[in-house]
C-alpha positions in Angstrom: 156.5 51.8 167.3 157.2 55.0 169.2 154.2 56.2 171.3 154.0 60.2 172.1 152.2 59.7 175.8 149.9 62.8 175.6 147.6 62.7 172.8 145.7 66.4 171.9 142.4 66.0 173.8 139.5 67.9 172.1 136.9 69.3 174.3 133.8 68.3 174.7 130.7 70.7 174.3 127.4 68.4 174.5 125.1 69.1 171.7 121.9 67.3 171.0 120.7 66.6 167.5 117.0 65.5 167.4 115.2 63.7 164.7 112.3 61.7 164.4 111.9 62.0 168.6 115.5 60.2 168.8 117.9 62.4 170.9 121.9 61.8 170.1 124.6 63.9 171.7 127.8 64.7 169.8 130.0 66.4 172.0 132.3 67.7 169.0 129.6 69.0 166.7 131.9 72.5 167.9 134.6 71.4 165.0 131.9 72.8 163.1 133.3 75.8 162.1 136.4 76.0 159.9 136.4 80.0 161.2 137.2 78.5 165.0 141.0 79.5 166.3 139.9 76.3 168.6 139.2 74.3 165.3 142.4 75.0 163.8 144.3 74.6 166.8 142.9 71.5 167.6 143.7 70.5 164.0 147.3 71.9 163.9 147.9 69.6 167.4 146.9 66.6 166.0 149.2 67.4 162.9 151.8 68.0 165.3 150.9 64.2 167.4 151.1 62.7 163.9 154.4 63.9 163.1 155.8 62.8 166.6 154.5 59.4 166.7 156.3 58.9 163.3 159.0 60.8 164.1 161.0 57.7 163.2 160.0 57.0 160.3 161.1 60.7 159.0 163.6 58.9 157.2 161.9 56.2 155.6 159.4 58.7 154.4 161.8 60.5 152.9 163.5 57.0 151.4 160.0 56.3 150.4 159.2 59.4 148.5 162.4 59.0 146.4 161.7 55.6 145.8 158.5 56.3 143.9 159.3 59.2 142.2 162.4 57.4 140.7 160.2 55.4 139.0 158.2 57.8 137.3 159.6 59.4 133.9 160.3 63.0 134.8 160.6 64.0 131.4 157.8 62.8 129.5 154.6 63.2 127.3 151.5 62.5 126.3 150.5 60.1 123.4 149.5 63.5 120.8 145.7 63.3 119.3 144.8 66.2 116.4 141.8 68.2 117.1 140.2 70.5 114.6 143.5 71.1 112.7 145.5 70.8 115.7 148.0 68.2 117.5 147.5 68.4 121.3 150.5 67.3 123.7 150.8 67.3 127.4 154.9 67.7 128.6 156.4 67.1 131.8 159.6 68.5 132.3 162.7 67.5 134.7 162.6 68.8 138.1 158.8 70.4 137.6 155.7 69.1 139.1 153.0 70.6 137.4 152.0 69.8 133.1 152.4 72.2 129.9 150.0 72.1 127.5 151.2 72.3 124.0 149.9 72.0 120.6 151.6 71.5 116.7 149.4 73.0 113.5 148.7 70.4 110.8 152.4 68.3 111.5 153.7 66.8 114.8 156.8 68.7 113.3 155.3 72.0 113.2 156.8 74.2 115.8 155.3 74.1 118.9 152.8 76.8 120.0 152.5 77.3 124.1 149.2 76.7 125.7 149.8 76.9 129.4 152.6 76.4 131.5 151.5 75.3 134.9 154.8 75.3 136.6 154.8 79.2 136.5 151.1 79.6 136.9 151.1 77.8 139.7 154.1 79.8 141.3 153.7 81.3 145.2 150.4 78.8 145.6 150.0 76.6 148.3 147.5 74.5 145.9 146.7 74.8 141.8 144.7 73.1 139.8 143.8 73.7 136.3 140.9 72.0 134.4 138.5 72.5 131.4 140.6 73.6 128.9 137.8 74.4 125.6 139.2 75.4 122.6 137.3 78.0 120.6 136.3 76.4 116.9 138.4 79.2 115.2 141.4 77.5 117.5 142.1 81.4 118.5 140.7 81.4 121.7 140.7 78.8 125.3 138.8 78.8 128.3 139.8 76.8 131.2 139.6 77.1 135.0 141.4 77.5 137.9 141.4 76.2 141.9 143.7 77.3 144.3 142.6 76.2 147.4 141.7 72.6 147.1 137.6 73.3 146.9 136.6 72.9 143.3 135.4 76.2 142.4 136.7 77.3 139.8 137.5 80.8 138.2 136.5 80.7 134.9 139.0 82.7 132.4 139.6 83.3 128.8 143.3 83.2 126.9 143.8 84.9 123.1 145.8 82.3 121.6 147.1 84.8 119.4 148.2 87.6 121.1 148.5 85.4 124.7 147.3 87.7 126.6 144.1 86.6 129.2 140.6 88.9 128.7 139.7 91.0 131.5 136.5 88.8 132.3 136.8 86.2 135.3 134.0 84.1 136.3 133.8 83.0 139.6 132.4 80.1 142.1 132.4 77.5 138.2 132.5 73.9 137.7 135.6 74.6 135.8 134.5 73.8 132.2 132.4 75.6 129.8 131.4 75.1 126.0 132.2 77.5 123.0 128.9 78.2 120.6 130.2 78.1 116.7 130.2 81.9 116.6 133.8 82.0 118.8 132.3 84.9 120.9 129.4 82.9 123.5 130.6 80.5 126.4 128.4 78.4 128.4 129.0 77.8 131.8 128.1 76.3 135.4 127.9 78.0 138.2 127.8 76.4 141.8 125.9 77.7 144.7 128.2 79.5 147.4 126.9 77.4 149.9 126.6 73.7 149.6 128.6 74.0 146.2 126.0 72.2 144.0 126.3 73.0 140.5 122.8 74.6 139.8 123.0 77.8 136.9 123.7 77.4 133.8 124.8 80.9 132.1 125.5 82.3 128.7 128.8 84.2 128.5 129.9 86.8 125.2 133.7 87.8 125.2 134.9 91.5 126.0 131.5 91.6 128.3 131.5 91.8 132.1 130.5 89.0 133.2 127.7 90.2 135.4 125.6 91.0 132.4 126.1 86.6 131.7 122.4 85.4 130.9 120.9 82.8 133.0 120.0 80.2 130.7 118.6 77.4 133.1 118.4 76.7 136.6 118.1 73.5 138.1 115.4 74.0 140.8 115.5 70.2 142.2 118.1 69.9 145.1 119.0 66.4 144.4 120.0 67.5 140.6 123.0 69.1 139.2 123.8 70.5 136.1 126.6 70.4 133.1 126.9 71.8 129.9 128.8 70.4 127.5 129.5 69.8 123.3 128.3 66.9 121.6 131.8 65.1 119.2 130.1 66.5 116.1 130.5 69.9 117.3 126.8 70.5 116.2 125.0 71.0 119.7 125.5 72.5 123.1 124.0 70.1 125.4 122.6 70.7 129.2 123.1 67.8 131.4 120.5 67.4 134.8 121.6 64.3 136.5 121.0 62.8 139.8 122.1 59.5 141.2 119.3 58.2 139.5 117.4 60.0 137.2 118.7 62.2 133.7 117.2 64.8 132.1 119.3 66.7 128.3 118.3 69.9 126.9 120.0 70.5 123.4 120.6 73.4 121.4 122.1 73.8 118.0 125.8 75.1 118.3 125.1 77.8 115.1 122.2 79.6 117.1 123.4 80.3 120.6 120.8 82.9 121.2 118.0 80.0 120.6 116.0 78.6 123.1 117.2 75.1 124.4 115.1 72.3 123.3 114.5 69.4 125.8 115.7 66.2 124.8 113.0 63.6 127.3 111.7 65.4 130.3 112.9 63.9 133.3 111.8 60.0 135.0 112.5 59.4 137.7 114.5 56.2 137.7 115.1 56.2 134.1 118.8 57.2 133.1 119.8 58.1 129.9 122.7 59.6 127.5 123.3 60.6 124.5 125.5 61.0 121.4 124.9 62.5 118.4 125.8 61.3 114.6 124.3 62.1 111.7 120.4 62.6 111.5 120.0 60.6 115.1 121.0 60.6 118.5 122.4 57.5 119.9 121.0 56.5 123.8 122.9 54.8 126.6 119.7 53.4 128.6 118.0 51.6 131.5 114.5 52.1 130.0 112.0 49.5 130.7 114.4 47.6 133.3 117.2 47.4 131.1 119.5 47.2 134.6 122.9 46.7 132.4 121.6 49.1 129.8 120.7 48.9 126.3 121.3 51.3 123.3 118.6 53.3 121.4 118.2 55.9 118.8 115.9 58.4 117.8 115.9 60.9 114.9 117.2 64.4 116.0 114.3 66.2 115.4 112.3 63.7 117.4 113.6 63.3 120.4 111.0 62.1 122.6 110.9 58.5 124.2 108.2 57.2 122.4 110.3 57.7 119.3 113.1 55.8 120.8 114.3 52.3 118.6 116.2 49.8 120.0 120.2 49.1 118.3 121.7 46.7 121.3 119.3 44.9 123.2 120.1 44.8 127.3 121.1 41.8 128.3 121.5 39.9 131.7 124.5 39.0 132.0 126.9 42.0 129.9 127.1 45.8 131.2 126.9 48.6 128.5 129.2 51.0 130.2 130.4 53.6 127.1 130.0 54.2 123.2 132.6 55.2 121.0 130.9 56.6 117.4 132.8 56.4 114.4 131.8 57.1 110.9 132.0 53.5 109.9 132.2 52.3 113.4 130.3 51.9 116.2 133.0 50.7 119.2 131.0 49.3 122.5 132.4 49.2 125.9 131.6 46.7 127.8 131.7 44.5 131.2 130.8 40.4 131.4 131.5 38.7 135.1 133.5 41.6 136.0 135.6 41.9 133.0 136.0 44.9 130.3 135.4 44.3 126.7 135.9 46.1 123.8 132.9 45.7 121.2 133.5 46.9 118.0 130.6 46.9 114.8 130.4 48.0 111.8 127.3 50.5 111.0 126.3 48.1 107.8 126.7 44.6 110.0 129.8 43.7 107.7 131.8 42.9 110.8 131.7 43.0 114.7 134.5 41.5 117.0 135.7 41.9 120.6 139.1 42.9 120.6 140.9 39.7 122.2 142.1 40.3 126.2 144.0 37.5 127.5 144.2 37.6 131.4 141.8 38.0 134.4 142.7 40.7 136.0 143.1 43.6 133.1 141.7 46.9 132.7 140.7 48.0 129.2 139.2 51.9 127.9 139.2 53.5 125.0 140.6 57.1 125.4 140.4 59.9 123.3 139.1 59.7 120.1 137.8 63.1 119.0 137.8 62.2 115.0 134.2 60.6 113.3 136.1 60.5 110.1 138.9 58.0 110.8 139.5 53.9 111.1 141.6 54.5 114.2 140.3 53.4 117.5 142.4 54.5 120.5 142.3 52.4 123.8 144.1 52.1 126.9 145.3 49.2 128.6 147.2 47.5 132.2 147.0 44.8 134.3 148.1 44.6 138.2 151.6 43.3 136.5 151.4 45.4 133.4 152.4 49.0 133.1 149.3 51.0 131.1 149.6 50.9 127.2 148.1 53.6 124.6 147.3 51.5 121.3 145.7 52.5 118.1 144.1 49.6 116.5 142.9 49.8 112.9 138.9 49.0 113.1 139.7 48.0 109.2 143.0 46.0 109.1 142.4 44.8 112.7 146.0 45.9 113.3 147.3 47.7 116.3 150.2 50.1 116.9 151.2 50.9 120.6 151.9 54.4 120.4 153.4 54.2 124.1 154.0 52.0 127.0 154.5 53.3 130.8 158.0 53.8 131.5 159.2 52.6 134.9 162.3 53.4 135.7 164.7 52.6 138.5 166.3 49.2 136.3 164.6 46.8 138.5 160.8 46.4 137.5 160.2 43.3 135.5 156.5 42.2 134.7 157.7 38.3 134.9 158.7 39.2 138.6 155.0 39.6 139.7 151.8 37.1 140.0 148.6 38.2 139.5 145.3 35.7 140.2 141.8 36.3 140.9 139.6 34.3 143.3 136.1 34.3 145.3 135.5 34.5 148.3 131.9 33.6 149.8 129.6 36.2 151.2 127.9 35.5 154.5 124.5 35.2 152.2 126.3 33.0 149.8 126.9 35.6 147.1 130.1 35.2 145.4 132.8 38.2 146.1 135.9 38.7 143.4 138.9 40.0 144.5 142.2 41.1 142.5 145.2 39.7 144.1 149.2 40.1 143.2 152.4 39.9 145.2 155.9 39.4 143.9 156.6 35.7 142.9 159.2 35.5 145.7 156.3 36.3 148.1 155.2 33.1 150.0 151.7 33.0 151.8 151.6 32.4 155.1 150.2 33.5 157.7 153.1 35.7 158.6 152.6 37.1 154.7 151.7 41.2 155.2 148.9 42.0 153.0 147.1 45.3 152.2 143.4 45.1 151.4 141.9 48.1 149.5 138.3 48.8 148.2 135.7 51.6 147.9 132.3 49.7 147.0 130.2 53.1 146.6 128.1 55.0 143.7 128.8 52.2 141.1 132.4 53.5 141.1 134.8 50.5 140.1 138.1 50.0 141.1 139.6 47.9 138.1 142.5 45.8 138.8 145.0 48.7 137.7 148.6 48.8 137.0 150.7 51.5 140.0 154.2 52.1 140.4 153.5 53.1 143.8 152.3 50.3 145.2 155.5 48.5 143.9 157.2 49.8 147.6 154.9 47.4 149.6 155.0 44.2 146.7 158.9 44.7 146.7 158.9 44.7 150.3 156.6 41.1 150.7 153.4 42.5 150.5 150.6 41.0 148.9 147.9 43.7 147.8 144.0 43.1 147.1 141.2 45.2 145.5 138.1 43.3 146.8 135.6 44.2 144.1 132.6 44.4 147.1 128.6 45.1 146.4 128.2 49.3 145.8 130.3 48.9 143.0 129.2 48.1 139.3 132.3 45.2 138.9 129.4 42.8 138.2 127.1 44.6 136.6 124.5 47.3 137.3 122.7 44.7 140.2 126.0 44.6 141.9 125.6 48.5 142.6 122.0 48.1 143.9 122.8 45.2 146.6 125.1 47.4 147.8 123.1 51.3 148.8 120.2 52.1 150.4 118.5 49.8 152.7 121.7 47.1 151.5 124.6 49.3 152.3 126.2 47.1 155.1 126.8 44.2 152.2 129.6 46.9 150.9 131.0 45.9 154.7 130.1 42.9 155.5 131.2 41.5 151.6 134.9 43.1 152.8 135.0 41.5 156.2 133.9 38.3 154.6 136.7 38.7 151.5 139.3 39.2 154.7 137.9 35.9 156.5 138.5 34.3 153.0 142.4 35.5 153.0 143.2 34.4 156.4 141.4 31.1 156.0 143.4 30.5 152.6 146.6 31.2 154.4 147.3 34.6 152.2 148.1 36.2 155.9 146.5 36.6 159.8 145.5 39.9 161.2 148.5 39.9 162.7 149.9 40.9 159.1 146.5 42.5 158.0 146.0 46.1 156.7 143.0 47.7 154.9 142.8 51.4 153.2 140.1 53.4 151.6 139.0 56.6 151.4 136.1 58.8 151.0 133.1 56.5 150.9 135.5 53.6 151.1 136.4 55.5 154.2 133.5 54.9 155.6 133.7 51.3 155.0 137.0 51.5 157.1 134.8 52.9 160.2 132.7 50.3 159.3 134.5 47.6 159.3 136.4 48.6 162.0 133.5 48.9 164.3 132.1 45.6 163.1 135.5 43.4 163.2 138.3 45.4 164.5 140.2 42.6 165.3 141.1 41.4 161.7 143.4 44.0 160.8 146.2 45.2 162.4 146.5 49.0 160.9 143.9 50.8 158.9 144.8 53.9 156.4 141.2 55.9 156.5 141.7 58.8 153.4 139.5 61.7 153.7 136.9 59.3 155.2 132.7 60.0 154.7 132.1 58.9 158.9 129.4 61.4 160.2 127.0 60.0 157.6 123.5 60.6 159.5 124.3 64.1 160.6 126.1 65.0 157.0 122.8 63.4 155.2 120.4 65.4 157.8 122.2 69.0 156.8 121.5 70.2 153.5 123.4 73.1 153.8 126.4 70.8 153.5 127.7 70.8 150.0 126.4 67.4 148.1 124.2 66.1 150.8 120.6 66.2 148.9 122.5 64.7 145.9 123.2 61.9 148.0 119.6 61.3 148.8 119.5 58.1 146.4 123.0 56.3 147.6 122.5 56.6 150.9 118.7 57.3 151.6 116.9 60.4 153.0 117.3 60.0 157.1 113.9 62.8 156.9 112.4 59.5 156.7 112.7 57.6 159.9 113.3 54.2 158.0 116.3 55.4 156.0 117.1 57.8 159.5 117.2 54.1 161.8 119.1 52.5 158.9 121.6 54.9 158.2 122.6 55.3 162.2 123.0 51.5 162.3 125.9 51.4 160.7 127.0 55.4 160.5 130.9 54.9 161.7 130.9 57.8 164.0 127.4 56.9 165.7 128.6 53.6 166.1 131.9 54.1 168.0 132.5 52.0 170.8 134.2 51.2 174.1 136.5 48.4 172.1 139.5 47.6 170.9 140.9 49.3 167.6 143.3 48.4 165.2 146.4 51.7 164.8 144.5 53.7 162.6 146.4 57.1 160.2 143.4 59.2 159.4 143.7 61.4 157.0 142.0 64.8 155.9 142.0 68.1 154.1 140.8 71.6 155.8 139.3 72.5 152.3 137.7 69.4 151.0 134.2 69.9 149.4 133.1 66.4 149.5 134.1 65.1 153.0 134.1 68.4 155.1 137.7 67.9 157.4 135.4 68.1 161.0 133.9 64.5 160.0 137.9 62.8 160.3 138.4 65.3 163.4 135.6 64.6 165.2 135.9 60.8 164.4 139.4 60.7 165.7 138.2 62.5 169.2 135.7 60.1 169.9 138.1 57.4 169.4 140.0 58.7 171.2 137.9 58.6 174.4 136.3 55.2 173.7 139.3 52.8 172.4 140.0 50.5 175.4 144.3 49.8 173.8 147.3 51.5 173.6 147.1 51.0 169.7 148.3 54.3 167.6 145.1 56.6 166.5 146.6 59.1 164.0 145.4 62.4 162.1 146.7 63.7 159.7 145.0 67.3 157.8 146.3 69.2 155.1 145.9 72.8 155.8 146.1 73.4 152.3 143.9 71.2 150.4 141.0 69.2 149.7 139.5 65.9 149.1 142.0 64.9 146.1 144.7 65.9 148.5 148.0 68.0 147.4 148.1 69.4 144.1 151.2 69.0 141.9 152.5 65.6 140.2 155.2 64.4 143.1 153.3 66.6 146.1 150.5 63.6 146.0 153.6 61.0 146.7 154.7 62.6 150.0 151.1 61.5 151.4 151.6 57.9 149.8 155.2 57.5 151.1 153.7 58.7 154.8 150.7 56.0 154.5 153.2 53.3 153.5 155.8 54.2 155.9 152.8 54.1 158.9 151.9 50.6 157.6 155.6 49.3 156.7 156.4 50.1 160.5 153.8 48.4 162.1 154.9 45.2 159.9 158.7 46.0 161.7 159.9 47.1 158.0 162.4 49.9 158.4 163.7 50.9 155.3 
């Protein structure tokens, strides 16, 4: 691999950051400041590094790029569901990167009426994003919102559906989404604080008014907290969500009276997590209540809503994870997770019948999608495996028949399902626990320990990474790879418990478990770490720091996305948007045993003078959830401290934020760049 000699060297400017009596000095604290000229210089020389050392590979980027987007169906559509009257279709046209939102009256052969076309919205913008699209109940009205710089505030506007014209109003600094009242007139909205982004306000919005006469119907005075508003699937209440890591709290209000006062549903406990859904006379409540760790489910009559009035419907159990309730008017549909597994419950209201819909392999992801009706027999769910392109079925709760109303196109001529393996196997955790990973290669693929292989995870938050179905990652299995999803402690792949062996004061089992799952694959002859390569990003970033602090010499290139590395000085500023949310993943370091525990393992604090695998960073100037200067400092210190010649790129987008580039294809460019980094250092050229 090509090596540019002269590296960008970032100043250093010693600062010292004091807590509980320690003293550490981080001589880039400077990056600090997305204002700086020196910042964005600094930045825009990396960037300029980067694209020297894989100079080379220009081409194979480009190869790559084609590659994958020949694959996906340029032309294509969503599977249509009917809303209120209403068929609703997403299109993707030939040649266009962005969706249009359609909809058909009554018939999928009425004529089609436009709802947005994002191609031309999106025109002259570096970045563009639109989300929350809320229909109004009379159908003649949407709300939706818009990002254009990669942040996740939102403007809020407001689109006659008759006329197509947009109403003067724009709401500013919003989640994005926002629920109509029955009346067609009142929106409810969240609005984020300017500073650490936190979704705090929730307001009360009436058409053809400016929006600086909006009502403030709630604000969330807890830090930790944020807030949603949102309709319940019967249409019949607007409904406040206060969540934290840990704790939920519901106010409710009846979607006829918007002027009412909000009623609260159980006043906040903390520890105790809740949801609800509402049918009929009760709501229905997804719970941990009196150590139900997997969840049980509850309801309560509407009018009282309190805890002690809660009844039990499914008891918790020990072993199977209530994840998600579907409610039908005959139907209950239960989603569910046993020994890592999903399931699909489904049971009928009077106990006639309840069945599991039948899965038959060991590394499948199954979720129902959208099913907006109460009044129908039809279930929707999705469905893929890591050799099976995703499905959309409609089963018949009834006939216990299924129609698959599409299957994922991959194009190109040569994907076959029968060409690819898939397997799942254990590896053993230096405490003895038992780790599962996903594991498929192409049947050709031999292991060895000359056998690339590509090891991903994320292991934060109770987040899951399901043994999924990518066309992407077809470039490295057609090419000999074998790819991995370790399913590591911080995720909830084994249940709720899983999650809390991994956070807190047991956050380094998320690293340790993925070091161990990598011992595992070179003892089994899968590959050596001659052949290794690990990505994550975000908090999965951070287990790349981690690991590569703790066992750099496993892997021979490491892809860090977006990666969460400064984590005591991040969790010490709570002017940093998300921080105090954060409190209950990662602990508070205002308290000196969460402060030690935190810098014990914190990837930047724990840089070293060692060796270090060739490492691509990657980052976006705008991102809201890992702010760019935690990558960029990273990097520099690296760059001082790493005792080889190995390659130590970063990569920012100047345009975006933590998803990355907006636009359907745009998001490929940064894949075909991470696989062409990894693909070289393996000696494959094209």
């Amino acid at each position: 691999m090509k090596k540019n000699n002269f590296p960008p060297k970032a100043k250093q400017v010693p600062k010292e950051l004091v807590a509980h009596n320690d003293v550490r000095i981080d001589n880039y604290f400077w990056m600090n400041d997305r204002e700086n000229p020196e910042v964005i210089q600094y930045l825009e020389e990396e960037n300029a590094y980067c694209n020297q050392a894989l100079k080379h590979t220009e081409q194979f980027q480009n190869d790559l790029f084609k590659e994958m987007k020949a694959r996906i169906k340029e032309d294509d559509e969503s599977v249509p569901y009917k809303y209120n009257g209403y068929w609703y279709i997403v299109k993707f046209e030939t040649g266009k990167g962005y969706p249009i939102y359609i909809r058909r009256k009554e018939s999928l052969e009425a004529p089609d009426e436009l709802l947005f076309d994002c191609n031309k919205m999106a025109e002259g913008q570096s970045y563009f994003k639109l989300t929350g699209i809320s229909i109004s109940p009379d159908n003649t009205k949407v709300s939706y919102g818009l990002d254009t710089l990669g942040r996740r505030q939102y403007t809020l506007h407001i689109k006659d559906l008759t006329t197509n014209d947009v109403f003067p109003e724009r709401i500013e600094n919003t989640t994005g989404s926002s629920s109509w009242a029955n009346d067609n007139k009142t929106l409810f909205y969240a609005l984020k604080n300017e500073q650490t982004l936190r979704s705090e306000n929730i307001f009360k919005h009436t058409l053809n008014t400016s929006s600086e006469n909006d009502a403030l119907v709630y604000h969330e005075e807890d830090d930790t907290f944020n807030v949603s508003v949102y309709k319940s699937k019967s249409r019949q209440y607007i409904i406040i969500a206060s969540y934290s890591t840990l704790t939920n709290e519901f106010q409710i209000l009846d979607a006829d009276k918007p002027d009412s006062e909000f009623r609260l549903f159980q006043p906040r406990i903390r520890g105790l997590e809740y949801s609800i859904s509402h049918f009929e006379n009760h709501f229905y409540i997804m719970t941990n209540l009196d150590n139900a760790t997997n969840f049980k489910l509850m309801k309560t009559h509407v009018n009282q809503t309190n805890i002690e009035f809660w009844e039990e419907v499914i008891p918790h159990r020990d072993h199977v994870m209530l994840e998600n309730i579907d409610i039908f008017k005959d139907f209950l549909v239960l989603s569910e997770r046993e020994n890592g597994l999903n399931q699909i419950r489904i049971k009928r209201w009077d106990n006639t019948d309840d069945y599991y819909l039948p899965f038959d392999n060991e590394t499948y992801t199954a979720f129902t999608g959208t099913n907006v009706d109460f009044d129908t027999t039809i279930l929707r769910y999705g469905y893929n495996a890591l050799t099976t392109p995703t499905s959309v079925i409609d089963f018949d709760m009834v006939t216990k028949t299924k129609e698959i109303k599409k299957e994922q196109e991959v194009l190109g001529g040569t994907f076959k399902k029968e060409n690819y393996v898939s397997e799942r196997i254990w590896a053993t955790a230096t405490d003895g626990t038992k780790i599962p990973m996903s594991v498929v290669y192409h049947k050709n693929t031999k292991k060895s320990k000359n056998t690339p292989l590509l090891i991903y995870a994320y292991g934060a938050y109770g987040h899951t990474i399901d043994p999924y179905f990518s066309t992407i990652r077809l470039s490295l299995l057609d090419r000999g790879f074998i790819y991995v999803i370790a399913h590591i402690r911080g995720s909830e792949y084994l249940g709720r418990s899983w999650y809390e062996s991994g956070k807190l004061l047991l956050k380094k089992n998320t690293f340790t478990d993925f070091i161990d799952c990598t011992k595992y694959l070179i003892s089994k002859n899968y590959s050596s770490p001659n052949h290794l390569y690990a990505m994550g990003g975000s908090a999965g970033g951070l287990l790349m720091g981690s690991v590569i602090n703790m066992a750099p010499n496993l892997y021979k290139g490491v892809v860090a996305q977006v990666p969460f590395v400064d984590v005591i000085t991040t969790m010490l500023d709570d002017s940093i948007p998300l921080t105090t949310g954060e409190y209950d993943e990662w602990g508070n370091p205002n308290d000196i045993a969460y402060y030690n525990y935190i810098k014990s393992y914190s990837p930047y604090d724990n840089v070293t003078h060692q060796d270090y695998p060739n490492l691509l960073v990657i980052a976006g100037l705008h991102d809201s959830q890992v702010q760019y200067w935690e990558p960029a400092k990273w990097v520099a210190k690296l760059r001082v401290n790493k005792t080889n010649d190995n390659l130590l790129l970063l990569k920012t987008n100047m345009d975006a934020g933590h998803g990355g580039a907006s636009g359907r294809f745009e998001s490929l460019k940064e894949d075909a760049l991470e696989f062409a980094f990894i693909l070289d250092l393996e000696g494959i050229k094209s």
